[in-house]
Structures are given as structure tokens and as C-alpha cells.
C-alpha positions in Angstrom: 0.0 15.1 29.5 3.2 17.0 28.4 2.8 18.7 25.3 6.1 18.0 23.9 5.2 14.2 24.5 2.2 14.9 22.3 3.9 16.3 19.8 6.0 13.5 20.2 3.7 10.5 20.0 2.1 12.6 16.9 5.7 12.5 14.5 6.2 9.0 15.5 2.1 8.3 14.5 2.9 10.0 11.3 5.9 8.3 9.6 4.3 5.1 10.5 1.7 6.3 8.5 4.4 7.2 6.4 5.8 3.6 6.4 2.2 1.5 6.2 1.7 3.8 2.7 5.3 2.6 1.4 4.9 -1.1 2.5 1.0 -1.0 0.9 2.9 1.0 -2.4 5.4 -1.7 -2.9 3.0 -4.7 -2.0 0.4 -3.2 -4.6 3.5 -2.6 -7.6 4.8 -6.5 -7.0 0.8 -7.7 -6.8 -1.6 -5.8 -9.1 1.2 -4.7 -12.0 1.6 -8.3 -12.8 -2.0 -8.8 -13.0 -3.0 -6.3 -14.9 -0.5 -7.0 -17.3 -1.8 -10.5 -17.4 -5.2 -8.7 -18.4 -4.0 -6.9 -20.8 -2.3 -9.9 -22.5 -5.9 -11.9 -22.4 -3.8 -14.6 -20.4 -6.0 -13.9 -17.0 -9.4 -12.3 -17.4 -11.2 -12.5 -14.2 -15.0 -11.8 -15.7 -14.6 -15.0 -17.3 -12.6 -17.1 -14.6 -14.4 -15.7 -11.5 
């Protein structure tokens, strides 16, 4: 295997990394913010629901 097609496959390996991290980032922001700011407003507590 040519080295600079290592090298290669390794930069394009690492900003998808990259880009899975961002997606999960903005996924968790829109998801879990709301939530917990249901939480802290006593509108959605999970101990008692679940």
C-alpha cells in the first residue's frame, strides 16, 4: 500500500470523525437542551414518569 494513500485514507477518516462529532453536537443541543429545561421547570421529570 502507498504511503501517501495512507496518509490519505487517514485525513479523510479524520474529518469524518470530525463531522459525526458536529452532527452528534447539534443533535444533542436541539434534543437534551429542551429537556433539561423541561426538568428544570418541573414540567417533565422522568423519576416520576418513567
Amino acid at each position: 500500500m502507498p504511503k501517501a494513500f495512507f496518509v490519505l485514507s487517514f485525513n479523510i477518516s479524520i474529518k469524518l470523525n470530525l463531522i459525526q462529532k458536529q452532527a452528534k453536537a447539534r443533535y444533542n443541543q436541539k434534543f437534551f437542551r429542551p429537556c433539561s429545561f423541561l426538568v428544570k421547570k418541573g414540567l417533565y421529570n422522568h423519576k416520576e414518569n418513567g
